[in-house]
C-alpha positions as CSV (number, residue, x, y, z in Angstrom):
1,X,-14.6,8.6,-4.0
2,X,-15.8,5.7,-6.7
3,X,-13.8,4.0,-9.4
4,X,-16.1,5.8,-11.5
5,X,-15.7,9.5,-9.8
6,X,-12.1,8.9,-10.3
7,X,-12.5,7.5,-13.7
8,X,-14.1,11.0,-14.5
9,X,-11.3,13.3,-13.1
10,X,-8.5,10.6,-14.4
11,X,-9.9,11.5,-18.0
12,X,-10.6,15.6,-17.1
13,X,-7.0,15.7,-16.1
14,X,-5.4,14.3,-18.5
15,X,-6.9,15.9,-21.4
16,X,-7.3,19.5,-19.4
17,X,-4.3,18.9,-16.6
18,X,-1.8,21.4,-19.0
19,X,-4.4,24.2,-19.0
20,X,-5.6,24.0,-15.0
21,X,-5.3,21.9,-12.2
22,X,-8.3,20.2,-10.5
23,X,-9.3,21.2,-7.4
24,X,-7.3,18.7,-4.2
25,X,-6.4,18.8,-0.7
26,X,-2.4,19.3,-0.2
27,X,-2.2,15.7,0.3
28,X,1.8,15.9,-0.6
29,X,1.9,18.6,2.5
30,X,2.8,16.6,5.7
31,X,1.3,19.8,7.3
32,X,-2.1,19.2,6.4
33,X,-1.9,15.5,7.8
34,X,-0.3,16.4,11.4
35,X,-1.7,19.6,12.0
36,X,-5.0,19.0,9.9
37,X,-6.1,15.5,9.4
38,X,-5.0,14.1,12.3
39,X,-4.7,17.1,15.1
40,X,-7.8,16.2,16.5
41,X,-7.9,12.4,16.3
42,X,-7.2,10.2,18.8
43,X,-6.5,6.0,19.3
44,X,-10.1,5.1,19.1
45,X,-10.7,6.7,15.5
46,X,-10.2,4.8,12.2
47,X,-10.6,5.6,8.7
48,X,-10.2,2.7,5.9
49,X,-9.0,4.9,2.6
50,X,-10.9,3.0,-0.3
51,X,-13.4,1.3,2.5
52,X,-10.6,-1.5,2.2
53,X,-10.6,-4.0,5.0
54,X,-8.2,-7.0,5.8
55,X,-11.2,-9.4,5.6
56,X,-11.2,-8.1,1.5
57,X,-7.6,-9.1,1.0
58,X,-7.5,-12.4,3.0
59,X,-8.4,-14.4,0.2
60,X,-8.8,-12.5,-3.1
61,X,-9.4,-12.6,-6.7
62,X,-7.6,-10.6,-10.0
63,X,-7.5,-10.4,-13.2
64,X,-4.0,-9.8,-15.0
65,X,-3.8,-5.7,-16.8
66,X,-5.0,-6.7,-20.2
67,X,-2.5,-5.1,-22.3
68,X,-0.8,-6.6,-25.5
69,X,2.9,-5.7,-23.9
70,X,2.2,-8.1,-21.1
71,X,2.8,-11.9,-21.5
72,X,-0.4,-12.7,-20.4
73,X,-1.3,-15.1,-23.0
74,X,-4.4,-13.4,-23.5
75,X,-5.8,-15.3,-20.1
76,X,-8.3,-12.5,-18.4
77,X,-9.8,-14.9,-16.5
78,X,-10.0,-14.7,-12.4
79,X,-7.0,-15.7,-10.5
80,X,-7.4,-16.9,-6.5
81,X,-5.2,-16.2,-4.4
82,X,-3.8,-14.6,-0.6
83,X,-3.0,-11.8,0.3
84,X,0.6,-13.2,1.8
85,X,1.0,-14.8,-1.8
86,X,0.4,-11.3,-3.4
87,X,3.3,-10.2,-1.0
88,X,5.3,-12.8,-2.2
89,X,6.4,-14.0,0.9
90,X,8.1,-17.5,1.2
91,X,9.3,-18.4,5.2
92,X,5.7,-19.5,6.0
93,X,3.0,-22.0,4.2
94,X,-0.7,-21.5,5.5
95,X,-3.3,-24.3,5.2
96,X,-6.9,-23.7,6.0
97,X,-6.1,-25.1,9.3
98,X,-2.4,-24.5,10.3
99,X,1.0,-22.3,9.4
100,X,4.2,-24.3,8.6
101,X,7.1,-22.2,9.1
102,X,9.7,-23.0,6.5
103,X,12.4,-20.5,7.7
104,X,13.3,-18.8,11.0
105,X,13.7,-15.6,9.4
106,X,11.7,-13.1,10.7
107,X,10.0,-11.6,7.5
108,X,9.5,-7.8,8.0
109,X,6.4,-6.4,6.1
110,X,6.3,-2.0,6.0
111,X,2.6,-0.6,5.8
112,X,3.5,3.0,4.2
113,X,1.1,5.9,5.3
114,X,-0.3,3.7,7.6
115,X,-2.3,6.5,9.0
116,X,-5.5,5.3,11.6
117,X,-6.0,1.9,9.3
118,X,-6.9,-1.3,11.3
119,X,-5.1,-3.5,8.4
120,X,-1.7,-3.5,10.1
121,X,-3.5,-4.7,13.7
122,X,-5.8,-7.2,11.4
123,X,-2.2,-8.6,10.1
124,X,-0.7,-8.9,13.1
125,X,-4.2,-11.5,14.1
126,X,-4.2,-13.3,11.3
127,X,-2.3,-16.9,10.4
128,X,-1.0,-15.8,6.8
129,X,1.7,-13.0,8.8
130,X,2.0,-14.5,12.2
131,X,5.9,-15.1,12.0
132,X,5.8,-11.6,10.3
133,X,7.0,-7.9,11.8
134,X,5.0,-5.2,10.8
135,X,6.8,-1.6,10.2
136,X,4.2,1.1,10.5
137,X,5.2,4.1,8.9
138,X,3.8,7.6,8.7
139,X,4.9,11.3,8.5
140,X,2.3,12.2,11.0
141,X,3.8,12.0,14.9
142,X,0.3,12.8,16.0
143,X,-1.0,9.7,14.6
144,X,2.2,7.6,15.2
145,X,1.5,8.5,18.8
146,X,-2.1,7.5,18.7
147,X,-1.3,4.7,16.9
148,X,1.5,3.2,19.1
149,X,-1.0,3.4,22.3
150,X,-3.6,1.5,20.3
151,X,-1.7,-0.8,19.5
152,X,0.5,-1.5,22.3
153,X,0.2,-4.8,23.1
154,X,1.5,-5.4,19.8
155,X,4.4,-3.5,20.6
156,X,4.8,-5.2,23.4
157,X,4.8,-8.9,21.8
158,X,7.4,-7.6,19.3
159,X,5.4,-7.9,16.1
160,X,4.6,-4.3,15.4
161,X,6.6,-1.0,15.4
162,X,5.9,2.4,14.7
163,X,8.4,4.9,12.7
164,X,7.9,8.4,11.6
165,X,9.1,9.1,8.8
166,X,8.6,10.3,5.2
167,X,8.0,7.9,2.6
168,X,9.8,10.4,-0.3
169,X,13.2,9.3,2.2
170,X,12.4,6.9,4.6
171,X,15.6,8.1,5.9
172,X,15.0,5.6,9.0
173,X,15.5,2.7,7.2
174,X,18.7,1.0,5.4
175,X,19.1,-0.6,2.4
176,X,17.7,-3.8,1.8
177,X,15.9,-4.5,4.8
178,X,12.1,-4.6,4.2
179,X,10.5,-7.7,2.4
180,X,7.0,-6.2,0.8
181,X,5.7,-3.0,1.0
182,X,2.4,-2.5,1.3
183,X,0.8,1.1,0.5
184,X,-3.4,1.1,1.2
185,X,-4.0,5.0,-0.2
186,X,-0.3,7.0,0.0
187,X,0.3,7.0,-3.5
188,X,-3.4,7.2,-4.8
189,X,-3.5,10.7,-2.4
190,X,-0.3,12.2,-4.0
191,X,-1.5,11.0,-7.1
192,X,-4.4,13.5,-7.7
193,X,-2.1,16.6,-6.2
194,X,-0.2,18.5,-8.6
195,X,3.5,17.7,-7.4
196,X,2.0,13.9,-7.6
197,X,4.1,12.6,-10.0
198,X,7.3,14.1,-8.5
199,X,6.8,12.8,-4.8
200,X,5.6,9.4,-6.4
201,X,8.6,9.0,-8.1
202,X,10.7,9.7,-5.0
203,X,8.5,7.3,-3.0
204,X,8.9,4.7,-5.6
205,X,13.1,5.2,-5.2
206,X,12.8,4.9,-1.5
207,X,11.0,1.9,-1.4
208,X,12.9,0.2,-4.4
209,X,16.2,0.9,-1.3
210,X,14.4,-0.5,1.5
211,X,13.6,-3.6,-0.3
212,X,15.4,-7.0,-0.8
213,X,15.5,-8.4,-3.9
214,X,12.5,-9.6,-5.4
215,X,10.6,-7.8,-2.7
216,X,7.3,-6.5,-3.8
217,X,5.4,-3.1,-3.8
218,X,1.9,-3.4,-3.9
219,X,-0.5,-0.4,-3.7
220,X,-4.4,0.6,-3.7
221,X,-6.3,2.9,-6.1
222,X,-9.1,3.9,-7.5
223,X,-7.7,4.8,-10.3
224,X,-7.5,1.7,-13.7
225,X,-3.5,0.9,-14.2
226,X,-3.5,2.2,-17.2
227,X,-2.9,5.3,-15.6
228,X,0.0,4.7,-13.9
229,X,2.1,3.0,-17.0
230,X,4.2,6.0,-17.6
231,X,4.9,6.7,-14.1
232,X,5.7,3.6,-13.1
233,X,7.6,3.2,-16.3
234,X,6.3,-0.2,-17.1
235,X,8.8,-2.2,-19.4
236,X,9.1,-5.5,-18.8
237,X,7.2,-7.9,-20.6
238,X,6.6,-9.9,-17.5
239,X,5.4,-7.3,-15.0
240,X,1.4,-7.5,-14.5
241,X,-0.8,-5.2,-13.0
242,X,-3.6,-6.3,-11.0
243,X,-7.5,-5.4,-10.8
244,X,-10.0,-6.3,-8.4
245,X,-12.3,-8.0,-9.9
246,X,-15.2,-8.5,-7.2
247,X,-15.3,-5.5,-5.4
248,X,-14.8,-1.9,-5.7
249,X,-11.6,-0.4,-4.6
């Protein structure tokens, strides 16, 4: 897949989505990731959705959603930043050369369809999350279980745990508990299947309960934002969606 690949079907489906639906894997079916994707898979494979790496997000650059409903003030130009500031996270301040911890709360950060990714282990290394927990969740056991024995030292050192679980429920978790969720290719999937929308929506619920206030969502796809306007029933005047602005993804 491209950003301009998905540009193409983004436009076929919306002007000819009423008549047909586009031809997609069941990606809304947990089915076709446990006893499909991820049957045969084992700790040593990997697959980056998007070919996004931790390395991209480190230290990154966007532009704010040009739209005349966003208080923008009509500024498109690059914004630098990290990926822990995108996450909004506040009990730590990195330097180039050290970590100050500002809190001894013990920020909790959820990866969502965390699938075979390496981001959550490339977290776990780096200095921007290293007085963070990271939740890995997926619906999949078979690659829960692959997961948890690649990453068991991890595990072991108490800053990484595996849940299965469904993101429409994420009936494991209680209110208010997570601090940023992160999504790297979940919702894009379900996005292109033809319950999308519906099991979005639910996703979007869940992770609106899990979070504290003020926590923050962020997600990857190759789709442009302005796609996702109605369905994430943009309103406020001060929300912003962001675009990468150096590199495809």
């Amino acid at each position: 897949m491209s950003l301009r690949g998905r540009y193409i079907i983004d436009r076929l489906h919306k002007a000819l989505g009423h008549r047909f639906r586009l031809p997609c894997p069941p990606y809304q079916d947990p089915f076709y990731w446990n006893e499909g994707v991820y049957k045969s898979l084992g700790p040593n494979d990997v697959y980056e959705w998007g070919d996004v790496h931790y390395d991209d997000l480190e230290t990154h650059s966007y532009r704010l959603f040009n739209d005349s409903r966003f208080d923008n003030d009509g500024n498109n130009d690059e914004i630098n930043t990290t990926f822990r500031e995108t996450l909004n996270l506040h009990s730590c301040k990195t330097t180039e050369k050290h970590v100050e911890k500002l809190s001894d709360k013990k920020e909790r950060i959820m990866l969502l369809g965390c699938g075979n990714s390496k981001l959550g282990e490339d977290m776990a290394t780096s200095k921007q999350f290293r007085y963070s927990e990271l939740v890995q969740v997926d619906v999949s056991r078979n690659v829960i279980t692959s997961m948890e024995e690649r990453c068991f030292s991890h595990i072991s050192s108490g800053v990484m745990q595996f849940v299965e679980d469904d993101a429409t429920s994420l009936s494991a978790f209680g209110d208010k508990c997570i601090d940023a969720v992160v999504d790297k290719g979940l919702v894009d999937a379900i996005y292109c299947t033809r319950i999308g929308q519906t099991q979005i929506s639910q996703i979007l619920s869940s992770v609106n309960r899990v979070l504290i206030p003020g926590g923050i969502f962020v997600f990857f796809s190759f789709s442009r934002p302005e796609c996702f306007e109605q369905l994430l029933d943009i309103k406020s005047q001060r929300t912003s969606n962001r675009q990468r602005s150096k590199k495809e993804w």
